[in-house]
N, C-alpha and C positions, 0 to 999 in steps of 0.2 A: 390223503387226509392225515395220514400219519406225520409224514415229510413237513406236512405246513403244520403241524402241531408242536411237532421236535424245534419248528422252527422259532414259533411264539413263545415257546420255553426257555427259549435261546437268546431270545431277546427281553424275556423277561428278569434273566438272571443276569443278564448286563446292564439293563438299567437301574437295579440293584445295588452292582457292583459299582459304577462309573458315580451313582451319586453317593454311594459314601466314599468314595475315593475322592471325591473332586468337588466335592461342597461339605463346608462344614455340619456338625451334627447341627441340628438348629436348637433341638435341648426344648425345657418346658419351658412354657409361657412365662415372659417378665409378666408377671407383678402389673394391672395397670395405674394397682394405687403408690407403686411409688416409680414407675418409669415415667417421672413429667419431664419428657422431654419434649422440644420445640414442636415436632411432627410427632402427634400420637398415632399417626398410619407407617412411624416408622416401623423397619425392618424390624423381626426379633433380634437378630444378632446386633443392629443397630444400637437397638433399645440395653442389649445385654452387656454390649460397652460402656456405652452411659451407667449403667448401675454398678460395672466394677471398675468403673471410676473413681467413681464414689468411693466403693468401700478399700481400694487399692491405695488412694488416699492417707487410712489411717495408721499405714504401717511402712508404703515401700514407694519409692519414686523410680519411676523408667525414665531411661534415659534415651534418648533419642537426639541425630545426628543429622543435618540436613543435605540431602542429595547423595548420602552413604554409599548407596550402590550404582550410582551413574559414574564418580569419580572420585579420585584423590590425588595427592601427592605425586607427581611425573606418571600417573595412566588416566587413562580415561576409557568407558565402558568395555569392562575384561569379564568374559563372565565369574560370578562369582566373588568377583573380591570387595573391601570394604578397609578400607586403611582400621577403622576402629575394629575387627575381627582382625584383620591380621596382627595389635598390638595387642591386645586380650583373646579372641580366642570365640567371641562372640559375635552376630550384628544385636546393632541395638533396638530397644525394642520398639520405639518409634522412628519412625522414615518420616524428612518434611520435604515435601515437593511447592513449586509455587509454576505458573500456569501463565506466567505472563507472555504473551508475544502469541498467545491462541487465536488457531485460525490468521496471523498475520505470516506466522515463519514456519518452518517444519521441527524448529525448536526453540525453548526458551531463552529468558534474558542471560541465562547461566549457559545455553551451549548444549543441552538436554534436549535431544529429540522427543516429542511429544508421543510418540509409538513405543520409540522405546521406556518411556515412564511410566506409562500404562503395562507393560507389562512385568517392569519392577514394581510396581505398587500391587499388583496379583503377588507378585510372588513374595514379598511381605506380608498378603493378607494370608498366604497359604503357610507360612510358617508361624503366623498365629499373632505379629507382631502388628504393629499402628501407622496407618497412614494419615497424614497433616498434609491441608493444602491451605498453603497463601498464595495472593494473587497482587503481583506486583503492576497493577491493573494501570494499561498506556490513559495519558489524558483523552477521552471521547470527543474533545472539543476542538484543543489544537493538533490532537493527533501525534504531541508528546512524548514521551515516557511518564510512569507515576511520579517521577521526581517534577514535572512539568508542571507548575504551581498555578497556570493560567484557570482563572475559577470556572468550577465544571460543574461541582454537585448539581447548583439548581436547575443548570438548564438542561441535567439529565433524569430530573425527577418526573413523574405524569407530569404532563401540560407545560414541558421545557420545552427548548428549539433541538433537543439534541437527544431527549429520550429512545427516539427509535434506533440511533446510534448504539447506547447502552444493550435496549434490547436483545439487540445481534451479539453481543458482548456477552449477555448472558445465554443467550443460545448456543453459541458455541461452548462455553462452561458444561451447560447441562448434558448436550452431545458429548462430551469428553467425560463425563461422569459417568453418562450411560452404556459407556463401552467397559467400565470397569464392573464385566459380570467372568464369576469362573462358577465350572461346573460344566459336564458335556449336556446330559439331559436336565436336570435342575438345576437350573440358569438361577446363581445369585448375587444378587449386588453385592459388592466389598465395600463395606463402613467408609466413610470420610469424615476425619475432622475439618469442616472448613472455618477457614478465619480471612476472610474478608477485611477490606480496610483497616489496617491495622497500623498501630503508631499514631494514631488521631491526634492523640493529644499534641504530640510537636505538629511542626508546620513544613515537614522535607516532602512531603506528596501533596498532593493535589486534593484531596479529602481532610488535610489536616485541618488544625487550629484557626489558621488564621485566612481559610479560603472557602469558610462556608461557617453559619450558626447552627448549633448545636440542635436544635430542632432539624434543620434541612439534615444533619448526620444521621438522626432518629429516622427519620422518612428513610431515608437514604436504605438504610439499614432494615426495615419492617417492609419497604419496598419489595428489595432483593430475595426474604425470606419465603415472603408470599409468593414474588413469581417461579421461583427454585420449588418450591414446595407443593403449591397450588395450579398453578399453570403449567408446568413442566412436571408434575410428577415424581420429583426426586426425593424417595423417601429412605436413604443411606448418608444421610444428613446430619452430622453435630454441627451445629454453631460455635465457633468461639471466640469471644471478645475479648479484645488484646491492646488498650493501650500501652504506648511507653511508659517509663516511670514516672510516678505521683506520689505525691506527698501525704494526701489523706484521704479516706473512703469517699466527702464528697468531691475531690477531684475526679476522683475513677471512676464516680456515675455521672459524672458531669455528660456524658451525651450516652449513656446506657439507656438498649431502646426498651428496655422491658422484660419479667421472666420469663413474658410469653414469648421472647422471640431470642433466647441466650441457651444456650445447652452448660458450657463451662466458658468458668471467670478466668481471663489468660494475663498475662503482663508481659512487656518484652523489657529484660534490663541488662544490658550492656554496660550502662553508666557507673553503675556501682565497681565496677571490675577493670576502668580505665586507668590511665595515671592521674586524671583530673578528676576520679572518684573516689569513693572511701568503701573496702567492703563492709565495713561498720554497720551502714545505713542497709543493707542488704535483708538482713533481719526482719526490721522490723516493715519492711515495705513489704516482704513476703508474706510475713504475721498480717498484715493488716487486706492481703488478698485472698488468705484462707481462710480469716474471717468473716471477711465478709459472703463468700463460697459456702462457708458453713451456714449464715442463716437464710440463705436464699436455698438452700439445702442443695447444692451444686458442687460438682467438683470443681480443681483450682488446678491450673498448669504454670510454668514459668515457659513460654509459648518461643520464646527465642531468647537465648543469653549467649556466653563463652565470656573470651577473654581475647584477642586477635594476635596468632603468633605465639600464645600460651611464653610470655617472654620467664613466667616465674618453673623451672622445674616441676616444683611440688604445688602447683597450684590446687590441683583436683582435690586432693585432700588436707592440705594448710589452708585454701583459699573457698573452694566452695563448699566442699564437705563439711570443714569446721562453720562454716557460716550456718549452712542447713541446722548445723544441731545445735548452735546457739538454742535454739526456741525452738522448743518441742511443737509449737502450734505451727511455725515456720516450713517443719519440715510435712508438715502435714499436704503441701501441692503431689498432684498425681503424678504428675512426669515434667521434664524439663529437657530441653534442647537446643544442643550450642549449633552454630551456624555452619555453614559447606567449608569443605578443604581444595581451597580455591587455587593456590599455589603458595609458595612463601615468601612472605610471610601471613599473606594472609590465607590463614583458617584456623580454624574453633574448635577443631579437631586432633588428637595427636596420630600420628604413623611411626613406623616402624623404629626409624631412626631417630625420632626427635624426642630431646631430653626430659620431658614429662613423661614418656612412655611407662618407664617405670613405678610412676607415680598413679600414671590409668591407672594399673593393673592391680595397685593397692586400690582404686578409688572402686577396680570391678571387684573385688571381695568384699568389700566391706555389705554386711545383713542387709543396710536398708535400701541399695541401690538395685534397678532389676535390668537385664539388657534379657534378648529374645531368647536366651539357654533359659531364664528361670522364671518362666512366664506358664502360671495356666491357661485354661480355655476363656480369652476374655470377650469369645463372640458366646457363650453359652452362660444363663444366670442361673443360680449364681456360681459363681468361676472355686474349686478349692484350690484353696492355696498353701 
């Protein structure tokens, strides 16, 4: 009796132990009156992102790199490394992963084994930093890739020829979500940003502009939400909506399915930062997505941007920094993130050797920027900072 008592002791003081080692603290209750997010059965720490989102917003932007810790510049999966830590000193404090080729490959359209991203995206959730998922989603119809413009939306909407197809599409999504739980005895989900269809506005995938009307996008979109959420259970859930660049508030809501079904206002802009753009315009296209973030009481992200090849040195801080602080309401987006470091020239990213380096590392001191060294608890609300 003794022996089996010593022994319930033993195992009471390990489960103890293993779940505050291995799940975050989960902290008090968000607020229900102001965690409106899309799933109010989301997670607390879910919910506790969402709100220092928000409030992280009025002061500091994360930065975040996509596929950081799968690869860079002449390696690929090392443990450990991150081109952007090894030229500054930090990872950044959002990770974007994107999921296309699921269930078809054993890796992505990028070359990312789908085992091993899952447990890079743990171990960014365990150093306290952000995981983002886009989904470079293949055409359902012709069996394409998403650049595959053959028109799909409707016939994968309820009561399409092709819906059941999509289904499995989301099936497999939600099974790969729901392997991201850490924790030995208290099993818990790791937050996801998802951002879905994105880029609507042009017309380079199959969801764009000119291969489906903007109602069938809304459907499309409150669709997904519902079966993610309601039917699958998935409640570690942001939404976030991300067309390309636009001109004016009603472009951007031009197929926006609603508050009830958005977490945060994203935009992807590249254009403003090419040879055939102007960073000029950069400003006020920001300004006018933090505005509108602001009265939908929502945060704001810059969901993909860079520069390709970063051809200018000092771009980070001549080129986006000074942009950002053009307009103080400009810089008011939560985080912002340049694209993979793919090889050279293409990536969005600097490394070790390459001549912006220098210029990161002014762009990593400067107050208003944050990577994962200066990050409070953004799974616990509210977060001090």
């Amino acid at each position: 009796m003794v022996i089996r008592m010593k022994k319930i002791l033993i195992l009471m003081a390990l489960w103890g132990m293993f779940g505050s080692l291995t799940a975050k603290d989960e902290g008090d209750p968000v607020p229900k009156t102001q965690a409106q997010t899309v799933d109010q059965q989301a997670t607390r720490q879910t919910k506790a992102l969402w709100m220092n989102l928000k409030q992280l917003g009025k002061s500091q932007i994360l930065f975040g790199h996509e596929d950081d810790l799968a690869y860079g510049i002449n390696w690929r999966a090392e443990r450990g490394r991150s081109d952007v830590k090894e030229v500054c000193g930090s990872y950044p404090a959002v990770f974007g992963w994107d999921v296309s080729k699921l269930g078809k490959h054993p890796h992505n359209i990028d070359s990312v084994n789908f085992r091993d991203m899952r447990k890079w995206m743990k171990q960014a959730y365990k150093m306290g930093a952000i995981n983002t998922i886009s989904w470079h989603l293949d055409n359902p119809v012709s069996k394409g890739d998403s650049w595959d413009t053959t028109p799909a939306v409707r016939q994968i909407l309820p009561g399409g020829s092709h819906h059941a197809a999509f289904l499995e599409k989301l099936d497999l999504f939600a099974d790969f979500v729901k392997k991201l739980k850490v924790g030995v005895f208290r099993r818990q989900a790791v937050p996801i940003i998802f951002r879905p269809f994105h880029e609507h506005s042009g017309s380079w995938f199959w969801w764009g502009e000119d291969f489906r009307t903007d109602e069938e996008y809304i459907q499309l979109w409150r669709f997904t939400v519902h079966y993610l959420r309601d039917e699958k259970g998935l409640h570690n859930l942001l939404y976030a909506y991300s067309p390309d660049i636009v001109s004016s508030k009603e472009e951007y809501l031009k197929c926006y399915p609603g508050d009830e079904y958005v977490d945060i206002l994203g935009m992807d802009n590249y254009q403003d930062f090419r040879s055939s753009g102007n960073p000029a315009d950069f400003p006020a296209r920001t300004r006018m997505l933090v505005e509108l973030a602001e009265e939908k009481g929502k945060p704001s992200a810059l969901t993909e941007t860079g520069s390709e090849g970063i051809p200018n040195p000092e771009w980070w801080t001549g080129v986006l920094l000074e942009q950002l602080k053009k307009d103080p309401l400009a810089s008011g987006i939560s985080y912002l993130l340049v694209w993979r470091n793919g090889w050279v020239p293409h990536h969005f990213g600097p490394y070790p050797d390459h001549h912006s380096a220098e210029d990161f590392r002014k762009f990593f001191d400067d107050p208003m920027i944050w990577f994962a060294d200066h990050l409070p608890d953004l799974y616990r609300y509210p977060a001090t900072y």
